[in-house]
Every structure is written in C-alpha cells, then in structure tokens.
GUDRENGU-624750 format. One record per residue (C-alpha): x, y, z. Coordinates in steps of 0.25 Angstrom, whole numbers, padded with zeros to 4 digits, always signed. Layout:
! GUDRENGU-624750
XYZ
...
END
This chain:
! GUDRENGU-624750
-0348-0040-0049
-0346-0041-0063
-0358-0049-0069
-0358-0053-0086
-0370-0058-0093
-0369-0065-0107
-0379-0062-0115
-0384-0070-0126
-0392-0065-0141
-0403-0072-0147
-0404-0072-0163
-0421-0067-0160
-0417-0054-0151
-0405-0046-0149
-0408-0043-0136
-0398-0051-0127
-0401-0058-0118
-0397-0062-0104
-0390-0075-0103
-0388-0081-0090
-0374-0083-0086
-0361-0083-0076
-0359-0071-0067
-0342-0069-0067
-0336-0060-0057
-0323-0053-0063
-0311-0046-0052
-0307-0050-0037
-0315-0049-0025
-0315-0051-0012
-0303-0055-0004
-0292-0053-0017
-0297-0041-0021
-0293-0035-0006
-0280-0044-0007
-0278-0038-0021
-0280-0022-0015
-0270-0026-0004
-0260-0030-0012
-0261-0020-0021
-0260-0008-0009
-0249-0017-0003
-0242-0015-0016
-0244+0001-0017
-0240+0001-0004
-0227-0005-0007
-0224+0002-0018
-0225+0014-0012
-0216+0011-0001
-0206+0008-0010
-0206+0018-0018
-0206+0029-0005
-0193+0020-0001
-0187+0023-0014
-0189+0036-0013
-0184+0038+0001
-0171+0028-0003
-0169+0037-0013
-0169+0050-0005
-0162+0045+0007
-0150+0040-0002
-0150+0052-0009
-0150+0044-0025
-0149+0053-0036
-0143+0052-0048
-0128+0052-0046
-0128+0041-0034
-0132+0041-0020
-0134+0052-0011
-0120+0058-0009
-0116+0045-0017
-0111+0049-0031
-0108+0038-0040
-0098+0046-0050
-0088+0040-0061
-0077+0040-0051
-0086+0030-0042
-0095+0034-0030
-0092+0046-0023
-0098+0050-0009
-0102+0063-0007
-0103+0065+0006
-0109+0058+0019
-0104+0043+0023
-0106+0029+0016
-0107+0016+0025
-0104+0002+0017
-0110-0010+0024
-0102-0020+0015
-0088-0019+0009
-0085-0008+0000
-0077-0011-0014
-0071+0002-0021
-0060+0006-0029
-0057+0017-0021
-0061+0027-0010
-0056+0040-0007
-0064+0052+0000
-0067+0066-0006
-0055+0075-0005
-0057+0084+0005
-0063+0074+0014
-0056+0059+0021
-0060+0046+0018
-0066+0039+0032
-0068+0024+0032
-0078+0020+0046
-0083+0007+0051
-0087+0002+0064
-0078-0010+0063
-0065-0013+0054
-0063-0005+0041
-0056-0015+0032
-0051-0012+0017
-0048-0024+0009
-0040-0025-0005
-0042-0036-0013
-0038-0040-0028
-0044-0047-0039
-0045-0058-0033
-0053-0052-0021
-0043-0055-0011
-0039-0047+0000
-0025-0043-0003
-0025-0028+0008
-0032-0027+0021
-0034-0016+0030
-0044-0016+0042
-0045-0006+0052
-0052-0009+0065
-0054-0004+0078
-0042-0009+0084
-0033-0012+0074
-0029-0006+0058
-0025-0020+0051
-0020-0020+0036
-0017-0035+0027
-0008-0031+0015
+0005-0036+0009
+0011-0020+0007
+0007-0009+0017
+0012+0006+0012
+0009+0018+0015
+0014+0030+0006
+0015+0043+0003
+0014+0050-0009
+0029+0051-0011
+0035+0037-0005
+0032+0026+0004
+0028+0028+0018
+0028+0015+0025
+0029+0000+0019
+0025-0014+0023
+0026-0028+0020
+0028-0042+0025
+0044-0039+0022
+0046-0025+0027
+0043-0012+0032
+0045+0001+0026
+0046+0014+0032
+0048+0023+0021
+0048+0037+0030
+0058+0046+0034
+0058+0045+0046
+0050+0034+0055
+0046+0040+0069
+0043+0030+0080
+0035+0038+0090
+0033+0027+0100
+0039+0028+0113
+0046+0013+0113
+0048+0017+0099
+0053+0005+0088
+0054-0009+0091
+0060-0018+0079
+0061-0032+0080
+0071-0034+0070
+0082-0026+0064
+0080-0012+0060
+0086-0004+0045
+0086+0012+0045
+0096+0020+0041
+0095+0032+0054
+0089+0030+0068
+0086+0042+0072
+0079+0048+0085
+0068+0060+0086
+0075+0074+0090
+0080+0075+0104
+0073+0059+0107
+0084+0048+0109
+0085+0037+0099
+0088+0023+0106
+0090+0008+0100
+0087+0000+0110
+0085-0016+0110
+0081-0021+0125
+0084-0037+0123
+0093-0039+0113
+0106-0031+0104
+0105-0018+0096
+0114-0020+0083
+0115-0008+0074
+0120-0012+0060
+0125-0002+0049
+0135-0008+0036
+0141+0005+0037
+0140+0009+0051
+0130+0014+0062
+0131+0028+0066
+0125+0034+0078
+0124+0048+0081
+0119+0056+0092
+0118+0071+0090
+0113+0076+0102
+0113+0064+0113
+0123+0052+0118
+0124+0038+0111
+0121+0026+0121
+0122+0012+0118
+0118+0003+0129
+0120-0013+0131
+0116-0024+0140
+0129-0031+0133
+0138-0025+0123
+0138-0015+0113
+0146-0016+0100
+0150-0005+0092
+0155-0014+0080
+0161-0010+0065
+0165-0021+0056
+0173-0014+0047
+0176+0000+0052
+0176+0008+0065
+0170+0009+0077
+0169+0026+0080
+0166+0031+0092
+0167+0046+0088
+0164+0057+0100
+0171+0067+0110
+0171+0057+0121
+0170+0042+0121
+0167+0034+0136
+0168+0022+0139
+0167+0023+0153
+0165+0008+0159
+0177+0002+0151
+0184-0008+0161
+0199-0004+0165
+0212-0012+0163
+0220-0018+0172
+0233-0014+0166
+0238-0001+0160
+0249+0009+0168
+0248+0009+0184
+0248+0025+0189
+0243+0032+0178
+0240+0045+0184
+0232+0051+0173
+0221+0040+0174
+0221+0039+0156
+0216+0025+0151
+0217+0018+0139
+0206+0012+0132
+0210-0002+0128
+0203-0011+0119
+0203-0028+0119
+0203-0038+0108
+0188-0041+0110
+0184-0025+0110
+0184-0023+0124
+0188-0008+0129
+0196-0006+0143
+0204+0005+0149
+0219+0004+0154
+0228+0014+0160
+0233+0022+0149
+0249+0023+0149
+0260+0025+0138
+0257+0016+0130
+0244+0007+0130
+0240-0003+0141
+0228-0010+0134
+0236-0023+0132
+0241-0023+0146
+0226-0025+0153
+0219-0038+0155
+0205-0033+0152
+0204-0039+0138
END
C-alpha cells in the first residue's frame, strides 16, 4: 500500500506540517493481478510452443538455404534430389523429366490424369489411366521415333508408318471395310489366309493382283463362284500342272476314242466342259452350254 501525505508551509516556521488528506492506492490487486499473471504465463507458454514447433518444422523438412530438404530450387526450376513427392491437389509445370540415370514413375491409388489446356484454359488433350482402362481425348494421336513417324490417328485415318505390321493374335485381323497395302505377307513357314465367312472376298489391283507361293499350294475356296477377272489383259494361269478336276463332261464329241484324251471346251458365258477329243474339235458339237 502506497500512502501520500501533502504537506503544507506556514510563512512563521519552515517546518512542514502534516495536513490531512486522501490515502490513493496506485497498481492492481486482487482477482486482476492473478488474471494478469495467468495471462501473461499463458502468453510464454505459447510463444514457447511455437517457437519449438518452428524449430522442429524446420528440421523435419530439412530448410536451408537453397530449398527444401532434397528440394533444390535452382535457375532451371525445382529440382528433387532424391526421395518421393506427394501432390494432394493438381500440379501445374512446364515440364517434368527425371534424372538421367534414373525413370520417371507417376503413382496414385485412383486415376492418373494429364490434361493440356490453352490460353483460354480449355481442355484441348486428355489422357487418364485407370485401373481398368487407359483412355486419351485429343484431335491427333502420334507416336514417333527419332527419325519418322511410328503410328498416326485422327477422326479421318489411321496411319501405320512401320515396316512391317505383325498381328500376333490367334483370330488375327478383322476389318470392317475395305483394306490398302501394297504386300500381304505371311510369317516364315505360317500360312497366310483371307478369309470372309458371310459375305464376298474381292481383290482389286489397277494393274494386276499377283499371288505367289514359294513353298506351299494356292487355294481359293467358295460357297458360290470364284472369279478370276481382267478387264483389259490376260488371265494366266502359269505352273507345271493345271487341274480342274470336277469339270462336268459333254455329251458329244467322237464315239470309241480308245485313248480316253478330252478336250477342254469353253461357253459364251465362261463355262468350262470336257468332250471327247478327236480330229478336229468337238466343243461346238456338245449341248452343255
């Protein structure tokens, strides 16, 4: 307690003299003063909480002065040094490539989806890849080499820009619609076969189809007809032996003919027959045509 007395001096003595007045206390007591000391050991407490989590933020995530841990912010952008980085929300970069003696793996436990967009923000590429599918939204799809392109795509056409395209299935190709290549070729000692089960099989060249077997027979099978057609040149059938073994026989040609020869005889509407041979030809002398 803090007590101050005015005194007051008479103009008879210098001696000064007690006057009575106020006793003022000066501070705070009581119930403030023990609010006041908790709040300010609340206060230190706090502070020195945060500052111990400063210093364990920064020794757990390893700050120094070039970045972050293994972290490096350099002129070229942020460069990882080693370890693993998880991105809770999208990531926008330029560009992402991993060190060179080391690949680049991209992880989630749901879809991994890259997006392309322009300066309007749009979407203009897509590509997402799941856990059951691999799904890609773009007008062009290329894939190249370093020296030429490897495969093509667009809502036009398909382009297979290879040397040599290897079907490995075991139904091997099915097209829907018509097919351009300049060589079908089969896998060494495989058989090569163009087969259509429900409708026609048409082979269409403006300067001829050639088929060629080295080492094996040709067959062409039909439910109905087979065509061999030229509309300018030739038909050749060029080999050491031609059959045709279930061509229908005539009913004229030479009576006795002891060698049993035959002639191949040919209609107006392409049919092939067989008559007797003789002297001189009997084709016109049947009635098969």
């Amino acid at each position: 307690m803090v007590r101050e007395q005015y005194v007051t001096t008479t103009q008879d003595s210098s001696v000064p003299a007690p006057v009575p007045g106020s006793v003022y206390k000066i501070g705070i007591y009581g119930w403030r003063k023990r609010c006041l000391y908790l709040f300010v050991l609340l206060l230190i407490i706090i502070l020195t909480v945060n500052f111990a989590l400063t210093i364990w933020i920064l020794r757990v995530m390893w700050f120094n002065t070039e970045g972050m841990g293994h972290l490096k912010v350099t002129a070229e952008g942020v460069r990882l040094e080693d370890g693993k980085s998880e991105f809770l929300f999208p990531l926008y970069a330029q560009e992402i490539h991993s060190r060179e003696d080391s690949s680049l793996l991209v992880h989630s436990s749901e879809n991994v989806t890259l997006n392309a967009r322009n300066e309007n923000n749009d979407v203009t590429g897509s590509l997402s890849i799941g856990p059951d599918v691999a799904q890609g939204n773009a007008p062009n799809f290329v894939i190249s080499s370093n020296i030429k392109t490897l495969f093509s795509a667009d809502d036009k056409e398909v382009v297979v820009g290879t040397d040599k395209l290897r079907v490995t299935g075991p139904e091997g190709a099915l097209f829907e619609h018509s097919v351009e290549t300049p060589l079908l070729k089969a896998e060494p000692f495989k058989d090569l076969r163009l087969e259509s089960p429900t409708r026609s099989l048409s082979m269409d060249a403006p300067k001829g189809v050639f088929v060629k077997a080295l080492a094996g027979n040709i067959e062409a099978a039909s439910n109905m007809d087979v065509l061999l057609h030229s509309s300018e040149g030739v038909v050749i059938l060029d080999a050491e032996t031609v059959r045709l073994p279930s061509l229908p026989l005539g009913h004229g040609g030479m009576s006795g003919n002891a060698q049993g020869l035959y002639e191949v005889c040919v209609c107006p509407s392409g049919k092939l027959f067989l008559s007797k041979a003789g002297v001189t030809s009997m084709c016109s002398e049947s009635q098969e045509c």
